[in-house]
Structures are given as structure tokens and as C-alpha cells.
PyMOL Python script that loads the backbone (N, CA, C, O; Angstrom):
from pymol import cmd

cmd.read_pdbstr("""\
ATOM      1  N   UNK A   1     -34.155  11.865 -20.248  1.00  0.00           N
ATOM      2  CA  UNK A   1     -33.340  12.814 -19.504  1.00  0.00           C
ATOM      3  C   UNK A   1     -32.183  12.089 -18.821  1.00  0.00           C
ATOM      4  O   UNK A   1     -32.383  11.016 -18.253  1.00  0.00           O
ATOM      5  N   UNK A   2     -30.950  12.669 -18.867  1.00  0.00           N
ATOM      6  CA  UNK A   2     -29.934  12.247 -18.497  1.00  0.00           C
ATOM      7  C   UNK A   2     -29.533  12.898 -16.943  1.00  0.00           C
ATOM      8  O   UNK A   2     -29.710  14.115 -16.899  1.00  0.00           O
ATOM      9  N   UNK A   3     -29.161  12.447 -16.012  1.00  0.00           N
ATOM     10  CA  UNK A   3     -29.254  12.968 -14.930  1.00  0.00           C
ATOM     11  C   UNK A   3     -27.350  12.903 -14.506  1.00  0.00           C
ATOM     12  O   UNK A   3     -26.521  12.171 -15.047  1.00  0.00           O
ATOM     13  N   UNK A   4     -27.143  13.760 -13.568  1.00  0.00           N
ATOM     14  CA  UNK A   4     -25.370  14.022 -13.808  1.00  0.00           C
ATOM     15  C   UNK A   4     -25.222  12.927 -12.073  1.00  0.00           C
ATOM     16  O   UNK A   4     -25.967  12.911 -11.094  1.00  0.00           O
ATOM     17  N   UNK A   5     -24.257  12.351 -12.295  1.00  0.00           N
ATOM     18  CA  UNK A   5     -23.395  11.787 -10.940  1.00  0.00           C
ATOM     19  C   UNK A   5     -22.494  12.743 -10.076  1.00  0.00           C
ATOM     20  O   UNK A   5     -21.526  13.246 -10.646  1.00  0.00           O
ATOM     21  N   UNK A   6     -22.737  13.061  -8.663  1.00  0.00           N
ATOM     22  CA  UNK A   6     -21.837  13.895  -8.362  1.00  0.00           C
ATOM     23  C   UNK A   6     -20.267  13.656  -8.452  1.00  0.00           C
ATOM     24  O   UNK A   6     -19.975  12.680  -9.142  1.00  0.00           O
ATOM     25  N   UNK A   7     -19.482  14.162  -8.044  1.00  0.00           N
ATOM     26  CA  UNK A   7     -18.168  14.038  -8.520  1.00  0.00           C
ATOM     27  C   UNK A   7     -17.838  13.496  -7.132  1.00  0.00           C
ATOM     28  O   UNK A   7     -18.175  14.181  -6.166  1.00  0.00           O
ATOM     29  N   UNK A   8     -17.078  12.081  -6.894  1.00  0.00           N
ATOM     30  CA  UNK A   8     -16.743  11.987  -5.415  1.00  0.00           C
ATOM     31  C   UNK A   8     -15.138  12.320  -4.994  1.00  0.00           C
ATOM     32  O   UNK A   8     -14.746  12.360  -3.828  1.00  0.00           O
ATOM     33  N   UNK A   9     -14.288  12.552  -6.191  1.00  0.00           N
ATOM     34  CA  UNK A   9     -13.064  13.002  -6.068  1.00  0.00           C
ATOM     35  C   UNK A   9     -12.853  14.531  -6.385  1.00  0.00           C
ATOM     36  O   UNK A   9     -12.082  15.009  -7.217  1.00  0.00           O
ATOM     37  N   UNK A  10     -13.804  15.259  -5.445  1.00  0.00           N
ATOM     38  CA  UNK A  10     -13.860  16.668  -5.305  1.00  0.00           C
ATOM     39  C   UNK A  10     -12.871  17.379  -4.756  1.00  0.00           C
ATOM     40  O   UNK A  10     -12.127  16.765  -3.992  1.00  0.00           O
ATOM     41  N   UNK A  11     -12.687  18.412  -4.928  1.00  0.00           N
ATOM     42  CA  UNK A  11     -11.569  19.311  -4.071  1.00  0.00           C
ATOM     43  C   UNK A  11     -11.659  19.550  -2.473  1.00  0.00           C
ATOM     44  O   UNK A  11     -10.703  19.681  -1.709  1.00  0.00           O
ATOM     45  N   UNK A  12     -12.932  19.573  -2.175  1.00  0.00           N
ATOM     46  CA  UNK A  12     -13.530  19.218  -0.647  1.00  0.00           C
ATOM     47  C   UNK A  12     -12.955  18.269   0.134  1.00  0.00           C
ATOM     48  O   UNK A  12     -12.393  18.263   1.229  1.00  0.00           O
ATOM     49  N   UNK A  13     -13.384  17.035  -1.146  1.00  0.00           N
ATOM     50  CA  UNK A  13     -13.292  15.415  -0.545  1.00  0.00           C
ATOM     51  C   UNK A  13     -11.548  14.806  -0.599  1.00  0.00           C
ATOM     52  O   UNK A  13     -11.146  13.744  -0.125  1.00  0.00           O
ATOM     53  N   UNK A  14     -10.935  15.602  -1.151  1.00  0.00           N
ATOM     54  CA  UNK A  14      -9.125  15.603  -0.916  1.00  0.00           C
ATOM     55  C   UNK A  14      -8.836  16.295  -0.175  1.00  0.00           C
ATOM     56  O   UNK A  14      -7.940  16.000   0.616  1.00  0.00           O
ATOM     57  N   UNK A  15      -9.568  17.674  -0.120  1.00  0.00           N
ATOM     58  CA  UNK A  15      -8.320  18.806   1.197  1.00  0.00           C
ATOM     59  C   UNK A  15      -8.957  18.448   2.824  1.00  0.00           C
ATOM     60  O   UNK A  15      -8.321  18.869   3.790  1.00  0.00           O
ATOM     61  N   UNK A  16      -9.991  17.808   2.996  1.00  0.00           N
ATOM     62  CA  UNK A  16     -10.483  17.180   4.212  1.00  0.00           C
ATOM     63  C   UNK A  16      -9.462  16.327   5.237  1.00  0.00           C
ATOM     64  O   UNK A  16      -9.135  16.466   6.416  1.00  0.00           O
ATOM     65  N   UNK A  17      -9.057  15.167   3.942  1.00  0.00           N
ATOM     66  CA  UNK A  17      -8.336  13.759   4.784  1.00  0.00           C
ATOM     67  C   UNK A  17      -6.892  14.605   4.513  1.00  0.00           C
ATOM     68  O   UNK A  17      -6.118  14.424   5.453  1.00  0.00           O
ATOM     69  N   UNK A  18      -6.409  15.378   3.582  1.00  0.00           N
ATOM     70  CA  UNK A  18      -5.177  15.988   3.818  1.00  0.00           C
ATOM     71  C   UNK A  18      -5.114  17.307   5.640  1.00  0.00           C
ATOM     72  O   UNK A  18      -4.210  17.663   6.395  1.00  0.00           O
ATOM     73  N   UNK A  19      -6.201  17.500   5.579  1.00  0.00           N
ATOM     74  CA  UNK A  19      -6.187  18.617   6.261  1.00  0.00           C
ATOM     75  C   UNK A  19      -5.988  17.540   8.143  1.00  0.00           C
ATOM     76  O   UNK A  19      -5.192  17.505   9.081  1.00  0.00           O
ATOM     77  N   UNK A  20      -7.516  16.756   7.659  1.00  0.00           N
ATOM     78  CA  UNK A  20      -6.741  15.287   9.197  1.00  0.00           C
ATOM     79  C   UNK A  20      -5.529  15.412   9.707  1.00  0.00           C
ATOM     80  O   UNK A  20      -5.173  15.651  10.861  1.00  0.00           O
ATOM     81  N   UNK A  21      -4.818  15.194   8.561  1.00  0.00           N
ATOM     82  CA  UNK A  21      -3.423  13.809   8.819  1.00  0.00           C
ATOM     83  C   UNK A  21      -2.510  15.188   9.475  1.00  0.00           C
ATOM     84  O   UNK A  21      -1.935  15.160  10.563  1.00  0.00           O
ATOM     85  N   UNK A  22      -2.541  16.475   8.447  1.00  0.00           N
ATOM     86  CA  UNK A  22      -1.652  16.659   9.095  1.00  0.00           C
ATOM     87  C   UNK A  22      -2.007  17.384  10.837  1.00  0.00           C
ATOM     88  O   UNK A  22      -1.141  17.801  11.606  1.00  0.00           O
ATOM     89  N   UNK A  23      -3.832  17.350  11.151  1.00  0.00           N
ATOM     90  CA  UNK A  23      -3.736  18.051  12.481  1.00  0.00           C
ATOM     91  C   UNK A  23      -3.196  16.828  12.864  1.00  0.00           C
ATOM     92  O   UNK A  23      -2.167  17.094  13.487  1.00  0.00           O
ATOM     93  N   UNK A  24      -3.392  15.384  12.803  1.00  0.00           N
ATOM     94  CA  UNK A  24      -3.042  14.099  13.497  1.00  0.00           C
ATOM     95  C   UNK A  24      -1.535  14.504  13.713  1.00  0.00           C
ATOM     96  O   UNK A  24      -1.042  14.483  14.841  1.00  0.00           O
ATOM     97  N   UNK A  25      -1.079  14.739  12.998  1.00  0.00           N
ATOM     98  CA  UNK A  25       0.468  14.577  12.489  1.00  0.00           C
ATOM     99  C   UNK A  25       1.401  15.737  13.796  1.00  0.00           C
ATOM    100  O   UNK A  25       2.413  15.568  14.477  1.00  0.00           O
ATOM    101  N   UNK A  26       0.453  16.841  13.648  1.00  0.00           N
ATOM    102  CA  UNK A  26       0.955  18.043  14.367  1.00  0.00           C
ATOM    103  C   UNK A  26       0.764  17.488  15.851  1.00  0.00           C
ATOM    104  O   UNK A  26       1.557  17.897  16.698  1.00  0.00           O
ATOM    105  N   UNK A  27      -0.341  16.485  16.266  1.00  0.00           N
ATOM    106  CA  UNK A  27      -0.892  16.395  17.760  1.00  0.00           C
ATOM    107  C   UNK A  27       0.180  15.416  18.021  1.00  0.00           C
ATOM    108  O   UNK A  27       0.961  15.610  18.952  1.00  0.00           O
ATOM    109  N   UNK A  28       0.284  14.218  17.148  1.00  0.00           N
ATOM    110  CA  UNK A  28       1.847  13.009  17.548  1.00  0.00           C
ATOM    111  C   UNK A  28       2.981  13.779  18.124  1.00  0.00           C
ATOM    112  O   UNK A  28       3.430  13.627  19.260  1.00  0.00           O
ATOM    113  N   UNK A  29       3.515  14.858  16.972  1.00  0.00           N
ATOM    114  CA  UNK A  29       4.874  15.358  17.475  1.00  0.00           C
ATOM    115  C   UNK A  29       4.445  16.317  18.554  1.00  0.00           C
ATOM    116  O   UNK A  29       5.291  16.814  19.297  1.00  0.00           O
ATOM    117  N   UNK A  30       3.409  16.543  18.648  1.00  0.00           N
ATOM    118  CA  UNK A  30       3.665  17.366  20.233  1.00  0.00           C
ATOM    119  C   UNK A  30       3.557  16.328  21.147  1.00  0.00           C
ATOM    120  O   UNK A  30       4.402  16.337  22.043  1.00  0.00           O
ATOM    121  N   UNK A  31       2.752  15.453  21.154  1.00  0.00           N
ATOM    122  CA  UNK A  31       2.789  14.703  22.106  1.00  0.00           C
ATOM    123  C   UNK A  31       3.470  13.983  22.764  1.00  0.00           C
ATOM    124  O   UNK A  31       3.418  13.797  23.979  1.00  0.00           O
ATOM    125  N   UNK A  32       4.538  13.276  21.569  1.00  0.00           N
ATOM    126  CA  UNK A  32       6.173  12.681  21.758  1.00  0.00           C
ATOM    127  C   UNK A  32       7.389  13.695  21.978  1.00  0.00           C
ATOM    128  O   UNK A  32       8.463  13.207  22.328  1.00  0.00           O
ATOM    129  N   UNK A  33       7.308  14.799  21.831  1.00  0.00           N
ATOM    130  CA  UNK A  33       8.014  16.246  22.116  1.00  0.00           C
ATOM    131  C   UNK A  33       7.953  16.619  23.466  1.00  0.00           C
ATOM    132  O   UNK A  33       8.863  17.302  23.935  1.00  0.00           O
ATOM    133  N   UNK A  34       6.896  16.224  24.231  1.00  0.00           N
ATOM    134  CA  UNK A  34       6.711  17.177  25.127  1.00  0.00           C
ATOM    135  C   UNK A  34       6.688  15.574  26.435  1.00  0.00           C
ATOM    136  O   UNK A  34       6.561  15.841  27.629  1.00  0.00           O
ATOM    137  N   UNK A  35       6.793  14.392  26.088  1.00  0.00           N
ATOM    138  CA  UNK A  35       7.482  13.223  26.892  1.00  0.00           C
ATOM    139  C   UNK A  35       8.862  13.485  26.901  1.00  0.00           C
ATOM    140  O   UNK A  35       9.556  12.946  27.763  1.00  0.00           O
ATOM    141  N   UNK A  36       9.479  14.412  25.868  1.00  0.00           N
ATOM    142  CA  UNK A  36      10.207  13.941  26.315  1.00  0.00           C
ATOM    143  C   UNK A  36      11.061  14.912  27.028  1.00  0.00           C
ATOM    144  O   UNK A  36      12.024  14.609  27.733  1.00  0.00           O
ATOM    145  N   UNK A  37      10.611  16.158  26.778  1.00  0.00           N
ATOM    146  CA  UNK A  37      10.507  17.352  27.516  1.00  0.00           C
ATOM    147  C   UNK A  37      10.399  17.119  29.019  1.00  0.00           C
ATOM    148  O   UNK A  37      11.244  17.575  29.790  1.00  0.00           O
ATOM    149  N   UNK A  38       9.232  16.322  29.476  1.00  0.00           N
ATOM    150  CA  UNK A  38       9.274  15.929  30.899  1.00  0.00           C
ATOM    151  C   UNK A  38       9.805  15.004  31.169  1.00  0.00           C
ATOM    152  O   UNK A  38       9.565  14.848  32.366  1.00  0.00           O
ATOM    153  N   UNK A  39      10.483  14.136  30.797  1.00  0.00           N
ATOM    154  CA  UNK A  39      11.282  13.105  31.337  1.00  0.00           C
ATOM    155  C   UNK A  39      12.792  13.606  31.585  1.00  0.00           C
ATOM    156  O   UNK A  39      13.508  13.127  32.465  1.00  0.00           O
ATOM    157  N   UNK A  40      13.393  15.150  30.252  1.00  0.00           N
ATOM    158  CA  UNK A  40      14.850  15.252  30.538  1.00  0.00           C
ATOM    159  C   UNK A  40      14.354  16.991  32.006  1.00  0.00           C
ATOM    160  O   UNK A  40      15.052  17.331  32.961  1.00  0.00           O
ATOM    161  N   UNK A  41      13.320  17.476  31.664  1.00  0.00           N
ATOM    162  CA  UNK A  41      13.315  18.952  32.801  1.00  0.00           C
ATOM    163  C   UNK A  41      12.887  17.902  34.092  1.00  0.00           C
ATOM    164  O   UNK A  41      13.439  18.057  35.182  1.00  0.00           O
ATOM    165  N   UNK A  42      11.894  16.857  33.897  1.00  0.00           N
ATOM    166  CA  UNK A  42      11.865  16.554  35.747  1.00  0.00           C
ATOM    167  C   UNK A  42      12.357  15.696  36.429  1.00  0.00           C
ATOM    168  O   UNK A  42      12.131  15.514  37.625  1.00  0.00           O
ATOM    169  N   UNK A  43      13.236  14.950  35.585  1.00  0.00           N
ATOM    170  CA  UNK A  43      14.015  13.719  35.782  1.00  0.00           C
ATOM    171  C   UNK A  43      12.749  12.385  36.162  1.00  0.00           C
ATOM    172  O   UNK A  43      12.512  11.610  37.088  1.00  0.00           O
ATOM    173  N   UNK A  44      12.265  12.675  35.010  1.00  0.00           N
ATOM    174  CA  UNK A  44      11.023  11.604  34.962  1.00  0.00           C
ATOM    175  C   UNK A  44      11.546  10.243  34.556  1.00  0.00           C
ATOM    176  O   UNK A  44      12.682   9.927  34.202  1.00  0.00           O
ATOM    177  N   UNK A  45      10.502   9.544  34.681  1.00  0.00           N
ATOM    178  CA  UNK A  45      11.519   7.530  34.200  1.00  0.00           C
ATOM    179  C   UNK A  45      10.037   7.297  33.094  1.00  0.00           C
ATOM    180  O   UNK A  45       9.919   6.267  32.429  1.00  0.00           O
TER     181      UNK A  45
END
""", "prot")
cmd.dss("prot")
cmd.show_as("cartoon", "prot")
cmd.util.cbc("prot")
cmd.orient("prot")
């Protein structure tokens, strides 16, 4: 009997680390967006 290997380059196992990067991606530019938001509205240093 031949037994099957799962597949590790699944459609799961790609839209996961795509789906990461871009919440990562979305949390950076707010985070550098909104420095700099408070540095030009409160006259921050």
C-alpha cells in the first residue's frame, strides 16, 4: 500500500504568510502615519 504525502505548498499554507505581511504592512504605515500626524498637529519633537 502506497500511502499519499500531504501537500505542504497548499493554498492555506500561501494565503496565511500573504495575509501576515500585509496586516504587518497595514500596522507599519499606520504607525509611521500617525508619528507623524502628532509631531506636525502638536508641535511634537
Amino acid at each position: 500500500m502506497e500511502t499519499s504525502k500531504p501537500q505542504l505548498w497548499s493554498k492555506n499554507f500561501i494565503l496565511m504568510p500573504l495575509i501576515t505581511f500585509f496586516i504587518a504592512l497595514t500596522y507599519f504605515l499606520t504607525i509611521t502615519s500617525i508619528a507623524g500626524y502628532a509631531m506636525d498637529g502638536f508641535d511634537g519633537t
